[in-house]
C-alpha positions as a Markdown table, in Angstrom:
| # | Residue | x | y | z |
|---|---|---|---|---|
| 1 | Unk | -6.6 | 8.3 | -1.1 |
| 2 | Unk | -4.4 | 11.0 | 0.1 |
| 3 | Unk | -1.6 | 10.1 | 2.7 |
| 4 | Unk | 0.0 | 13.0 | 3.8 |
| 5 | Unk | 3.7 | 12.5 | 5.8 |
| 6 | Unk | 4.6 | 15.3 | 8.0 |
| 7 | Unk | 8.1 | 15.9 | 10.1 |
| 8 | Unk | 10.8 | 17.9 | 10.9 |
| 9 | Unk | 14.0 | 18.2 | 8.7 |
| 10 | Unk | 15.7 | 14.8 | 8.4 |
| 11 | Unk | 13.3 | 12.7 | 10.1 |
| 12 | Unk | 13.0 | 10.5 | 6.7 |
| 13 | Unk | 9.9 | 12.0 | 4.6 |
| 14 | Unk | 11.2 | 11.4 | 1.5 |
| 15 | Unk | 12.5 | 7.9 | 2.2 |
| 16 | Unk | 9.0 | 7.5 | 3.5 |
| 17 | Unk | 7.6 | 9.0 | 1.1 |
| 18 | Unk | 9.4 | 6.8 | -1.9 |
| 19 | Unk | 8.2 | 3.5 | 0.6 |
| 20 | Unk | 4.5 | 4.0 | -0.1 |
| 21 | Unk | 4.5 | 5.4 | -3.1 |
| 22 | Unk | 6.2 | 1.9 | -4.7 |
| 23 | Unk | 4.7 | -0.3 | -2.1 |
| 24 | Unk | 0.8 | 0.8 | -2.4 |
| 25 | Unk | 0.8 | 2.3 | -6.1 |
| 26 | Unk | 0.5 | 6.0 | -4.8 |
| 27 | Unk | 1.7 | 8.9 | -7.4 |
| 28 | Unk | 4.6 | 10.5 | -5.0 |
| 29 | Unk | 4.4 | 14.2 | -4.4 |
| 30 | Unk | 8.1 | 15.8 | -2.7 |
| 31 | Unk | 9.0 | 18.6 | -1.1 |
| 32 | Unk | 11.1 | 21.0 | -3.9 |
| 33 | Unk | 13.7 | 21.5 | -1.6 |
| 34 | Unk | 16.2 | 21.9 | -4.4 |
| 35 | Unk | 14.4 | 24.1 | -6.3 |
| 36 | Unk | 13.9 | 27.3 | -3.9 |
| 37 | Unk | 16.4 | 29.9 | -4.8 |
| 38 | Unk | 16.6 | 31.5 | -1.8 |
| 39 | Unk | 17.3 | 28.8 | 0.6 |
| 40 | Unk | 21.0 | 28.6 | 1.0 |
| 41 | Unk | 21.0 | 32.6 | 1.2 |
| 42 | Unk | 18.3 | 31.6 | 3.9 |
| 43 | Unk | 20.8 | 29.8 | 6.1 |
| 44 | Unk | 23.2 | 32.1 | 6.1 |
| 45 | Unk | 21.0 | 34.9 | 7.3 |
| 46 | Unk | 17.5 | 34.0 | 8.2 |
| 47 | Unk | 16.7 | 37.3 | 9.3 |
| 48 | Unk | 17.2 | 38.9 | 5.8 |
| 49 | Unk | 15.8 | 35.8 | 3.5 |
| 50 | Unk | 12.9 | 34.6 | 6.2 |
| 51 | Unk | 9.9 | 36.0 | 4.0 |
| 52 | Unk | 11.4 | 35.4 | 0.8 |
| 53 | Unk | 12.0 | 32.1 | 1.4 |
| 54 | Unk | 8.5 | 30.8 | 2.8 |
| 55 | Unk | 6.4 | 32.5 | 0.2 |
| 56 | Unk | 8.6 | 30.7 | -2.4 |
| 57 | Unk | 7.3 | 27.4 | -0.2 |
| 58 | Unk | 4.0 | 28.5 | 0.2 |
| 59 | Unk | 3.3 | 29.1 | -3.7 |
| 60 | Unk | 5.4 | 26.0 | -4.6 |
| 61 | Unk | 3.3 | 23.7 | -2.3 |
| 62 | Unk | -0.1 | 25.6 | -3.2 |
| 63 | Unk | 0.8 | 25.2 | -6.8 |
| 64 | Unk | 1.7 | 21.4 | -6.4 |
| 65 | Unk | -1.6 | 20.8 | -4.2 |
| 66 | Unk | -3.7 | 22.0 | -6.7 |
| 67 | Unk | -2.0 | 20.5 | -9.8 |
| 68 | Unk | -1.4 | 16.9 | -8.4 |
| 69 | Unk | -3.0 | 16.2 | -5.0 |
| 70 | Unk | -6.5 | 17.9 | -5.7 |
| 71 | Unk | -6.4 | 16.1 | -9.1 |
| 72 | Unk | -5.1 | 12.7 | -8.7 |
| 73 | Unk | -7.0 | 10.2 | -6.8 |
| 74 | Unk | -3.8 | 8.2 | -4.9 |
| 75 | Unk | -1.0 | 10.3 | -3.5 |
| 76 | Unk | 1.4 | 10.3 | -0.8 |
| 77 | Unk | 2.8 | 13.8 | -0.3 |
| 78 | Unk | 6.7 | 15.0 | 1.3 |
| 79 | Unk | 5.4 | 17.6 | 3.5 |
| 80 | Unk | 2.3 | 19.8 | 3.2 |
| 81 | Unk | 1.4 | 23.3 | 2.9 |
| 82 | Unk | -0.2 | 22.7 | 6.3 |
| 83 | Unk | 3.4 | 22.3 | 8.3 |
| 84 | Unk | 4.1 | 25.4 | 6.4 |
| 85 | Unk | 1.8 | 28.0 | 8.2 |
| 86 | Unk | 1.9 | 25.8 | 11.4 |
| 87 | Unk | 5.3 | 25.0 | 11.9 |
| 88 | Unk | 8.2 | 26.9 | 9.6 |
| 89 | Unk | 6.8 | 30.6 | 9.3 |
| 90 | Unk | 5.1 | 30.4 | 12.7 |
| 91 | Unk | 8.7 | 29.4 | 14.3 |
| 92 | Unk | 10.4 | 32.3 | 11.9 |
| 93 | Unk | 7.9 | 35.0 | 13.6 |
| 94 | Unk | 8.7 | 33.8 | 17.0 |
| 95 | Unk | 12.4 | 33.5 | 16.7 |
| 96 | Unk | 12.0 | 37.1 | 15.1 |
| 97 | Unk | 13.0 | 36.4 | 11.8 |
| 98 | Unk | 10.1 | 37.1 | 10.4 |
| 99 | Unk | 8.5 | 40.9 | 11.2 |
| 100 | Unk | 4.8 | 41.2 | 12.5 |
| 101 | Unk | 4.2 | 42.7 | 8.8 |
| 102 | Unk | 5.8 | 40.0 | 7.0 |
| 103 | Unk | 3.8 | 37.2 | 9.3 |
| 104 | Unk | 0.3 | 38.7 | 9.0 |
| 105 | Unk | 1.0 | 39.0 | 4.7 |
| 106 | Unk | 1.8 | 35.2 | 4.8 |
| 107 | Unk | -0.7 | 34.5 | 7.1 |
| 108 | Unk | -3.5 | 35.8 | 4.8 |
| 109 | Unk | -1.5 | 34.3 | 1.8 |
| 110 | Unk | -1.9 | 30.9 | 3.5 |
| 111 | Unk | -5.6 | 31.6 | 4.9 |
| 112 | Unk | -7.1 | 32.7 | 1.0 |
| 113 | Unk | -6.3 | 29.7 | -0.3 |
| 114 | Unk | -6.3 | 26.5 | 2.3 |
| 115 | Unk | -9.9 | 26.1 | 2.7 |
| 116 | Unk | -9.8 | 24.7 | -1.0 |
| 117 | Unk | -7.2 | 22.2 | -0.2 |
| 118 | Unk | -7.8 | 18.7 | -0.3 |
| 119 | Unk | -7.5 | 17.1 | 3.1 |
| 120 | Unk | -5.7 | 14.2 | 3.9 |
| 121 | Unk | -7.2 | 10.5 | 4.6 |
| 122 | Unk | -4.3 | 9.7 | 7.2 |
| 123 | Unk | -1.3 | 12.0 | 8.1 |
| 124 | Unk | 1.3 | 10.3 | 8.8 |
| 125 | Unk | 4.0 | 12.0 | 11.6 |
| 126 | Unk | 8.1 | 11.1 | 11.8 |
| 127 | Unk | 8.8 | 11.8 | 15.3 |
| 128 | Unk | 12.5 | 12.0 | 15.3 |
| 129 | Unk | 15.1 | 13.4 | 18.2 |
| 130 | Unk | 17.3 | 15.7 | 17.7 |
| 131 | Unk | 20.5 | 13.8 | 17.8 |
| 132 | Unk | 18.9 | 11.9 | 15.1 |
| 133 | Unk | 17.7 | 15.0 | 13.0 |
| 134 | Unk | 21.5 | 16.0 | 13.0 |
| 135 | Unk | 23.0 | 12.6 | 12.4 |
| 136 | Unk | 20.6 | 12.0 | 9.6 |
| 137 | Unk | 21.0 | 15.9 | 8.2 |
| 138 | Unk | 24.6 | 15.0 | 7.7 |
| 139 | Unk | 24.7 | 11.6 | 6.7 |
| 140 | Unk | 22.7 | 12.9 | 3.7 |
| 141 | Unk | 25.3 | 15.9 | 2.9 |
| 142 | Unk | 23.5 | 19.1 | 1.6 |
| 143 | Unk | 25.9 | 21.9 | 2.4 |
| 144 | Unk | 24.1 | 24.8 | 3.0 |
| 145 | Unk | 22.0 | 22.4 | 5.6 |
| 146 | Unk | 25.3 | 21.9 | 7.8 |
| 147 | Unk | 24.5 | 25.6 | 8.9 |
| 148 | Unk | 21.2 | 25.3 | 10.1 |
| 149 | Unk | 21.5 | 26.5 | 13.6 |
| 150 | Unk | 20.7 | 23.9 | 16.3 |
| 151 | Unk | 18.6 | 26.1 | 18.6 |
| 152 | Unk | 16.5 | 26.5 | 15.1 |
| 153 | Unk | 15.7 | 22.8 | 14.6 |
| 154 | Unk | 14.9 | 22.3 | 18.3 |
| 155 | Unk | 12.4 | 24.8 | 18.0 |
| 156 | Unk | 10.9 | 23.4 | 15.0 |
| 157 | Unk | 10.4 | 20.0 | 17.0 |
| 158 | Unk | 8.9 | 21.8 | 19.7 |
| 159 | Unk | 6.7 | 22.9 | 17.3 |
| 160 | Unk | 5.7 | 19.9 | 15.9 |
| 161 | Unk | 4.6 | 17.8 | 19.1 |
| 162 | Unk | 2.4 | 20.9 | 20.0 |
| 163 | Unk | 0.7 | 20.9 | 16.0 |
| 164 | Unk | 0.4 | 16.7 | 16.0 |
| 165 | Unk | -1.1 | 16.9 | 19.3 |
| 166 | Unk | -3.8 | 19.1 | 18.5 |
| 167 | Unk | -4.1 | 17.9 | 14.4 |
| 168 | Unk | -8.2 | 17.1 | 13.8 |
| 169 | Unk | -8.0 | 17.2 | 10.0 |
| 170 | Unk | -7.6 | 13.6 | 9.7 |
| 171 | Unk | -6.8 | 10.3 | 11.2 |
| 172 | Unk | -3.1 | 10.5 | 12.1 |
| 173 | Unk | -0.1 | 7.7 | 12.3 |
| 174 | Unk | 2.8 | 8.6 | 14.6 |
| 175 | Unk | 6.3 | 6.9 | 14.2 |
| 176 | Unk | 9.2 | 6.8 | 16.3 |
| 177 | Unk | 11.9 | 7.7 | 14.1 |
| 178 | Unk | 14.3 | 6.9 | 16.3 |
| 179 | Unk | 13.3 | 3.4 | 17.1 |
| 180 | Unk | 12.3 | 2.6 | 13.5 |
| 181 | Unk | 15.2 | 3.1 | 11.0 |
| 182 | Unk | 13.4 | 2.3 | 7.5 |
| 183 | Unk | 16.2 | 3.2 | 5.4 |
| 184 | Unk | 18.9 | 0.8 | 6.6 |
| 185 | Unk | 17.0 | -1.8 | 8.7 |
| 186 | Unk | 15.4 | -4.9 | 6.4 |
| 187 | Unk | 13.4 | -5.9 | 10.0 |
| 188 | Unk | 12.2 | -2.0 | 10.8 |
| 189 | Unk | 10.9 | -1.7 | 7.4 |
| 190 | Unk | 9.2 | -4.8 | 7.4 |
| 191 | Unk | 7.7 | -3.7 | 10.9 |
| 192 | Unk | 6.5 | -0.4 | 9.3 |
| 193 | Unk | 5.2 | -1.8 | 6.3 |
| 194 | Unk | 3.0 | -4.3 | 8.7 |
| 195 | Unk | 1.7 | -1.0 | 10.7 |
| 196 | Unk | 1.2 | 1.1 | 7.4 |
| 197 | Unk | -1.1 | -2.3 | 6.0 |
| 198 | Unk | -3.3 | -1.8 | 8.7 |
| 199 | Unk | -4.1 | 2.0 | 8.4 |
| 200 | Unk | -4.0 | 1.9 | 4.6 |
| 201 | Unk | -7.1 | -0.4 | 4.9 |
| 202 | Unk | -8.8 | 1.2 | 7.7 |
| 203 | Unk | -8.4 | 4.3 | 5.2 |
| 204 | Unk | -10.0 | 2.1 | 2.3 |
| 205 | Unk | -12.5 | 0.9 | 4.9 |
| 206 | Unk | -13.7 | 4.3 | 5.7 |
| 207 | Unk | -13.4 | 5.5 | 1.9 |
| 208 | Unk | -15.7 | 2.4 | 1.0 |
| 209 | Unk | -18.5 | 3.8 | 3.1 |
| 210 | Unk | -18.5 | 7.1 | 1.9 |
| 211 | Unk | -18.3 | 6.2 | -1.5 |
| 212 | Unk | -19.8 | 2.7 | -2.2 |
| 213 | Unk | -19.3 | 1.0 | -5.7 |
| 214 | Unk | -23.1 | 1.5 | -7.6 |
């Protein structure tokens, strides 16, 4: 079982992410935020660290799709390499941050590799305002993410509702971030875990049909 959960900056992927993981027995995957080197140099000028910085994503995730989701048979992933292409370095080229040049080299990075990528069973999608993307971005308290630039995480979110509408790779969950708050609320993460106990056995369900026991 592969649960993918998908979602803009702040909209709780990693909480979510830490949720399933302890409450289904699934080997957590996270984003390595902390690890790219160029990220804070990204936020202060995006125009000059754009490229650098999403190849650094795009081999970090390829590398971790490979070594732990392709291999292990239970994972629950903090963002995938499919948001990646979609979502961050399609918004860089259009914002201009990212030169024609620069976006046709990722894009044949990104296309070399992803047809050997495990798919998700069930994508899950955090669908979160952006009031609530800022209020949670700061609640949290990573400086160099107090300067990402508010026109830039609209954009993303634009993004996003145009990519979940259209997602076919999978069955897909959608949550109301701003209606369900995991983290703090006891009752909204009893009400999520309710909602997640159904789709994780549908996804068993399915998986049990395909593959029967001999």
């Amino acid at each position: 079982m592969y649960i993918a959960i998908a979602g803009n900056i702040g909209s709780g992927k990693s909480s979510l992410t830490t949720l399933m993981a302890k409450e289904y027995g699934l080997r957590p995957v996270y984003e390595a935020v902390d690890e790219n080197p160029y990220l804070s140099d990204f936020y202060a000028d995006m125009g000059r660290w754009a490229f650098h910085s999403q190849v650094f994503f795009l081999a970090k995730r390829l590398k971790q799709h490979l070594e732990e989701v392709n291999r292990h048979p239970r994972v629950v992933q903090d963002r995938t390499v499919f948001e990646d292409a979609a979502i961050f370095a399609c918004n860089l080229y259009r914002q201009g941050y990212l030169s024609e040049r620069d976006w046709q080299t990722y894009q044949q990075l990104y296309e070399g590799i992803a047809p050997a990528l495990r798919k998700p069973d069930l994508l899950i999608y955090i669908r979160a305002s952006l009031s609530t993307l800022q209020q949670r971005i700061a609640k949290r308290g990573r400086e160099y993410e107090r300067r990402i630039p508010t026109d830039y995480l609209r954009a993303l979110n634009r993004l996003y509702e145009g990519w979940i509408g259209d997602y076919a790779l999978s069955p897909k969950l959608v949550l109301e971030g701003d209606r369900l708050d995991f983290v703090e609320s006891p009752r909204d993460r009893l009400e999520l875990i309710r909602l997640l106990d159904q789709r994780i056995k549908n996804v068993r369900a399915v998986q049990e049909r395909l593959w029967p026991d001999p």
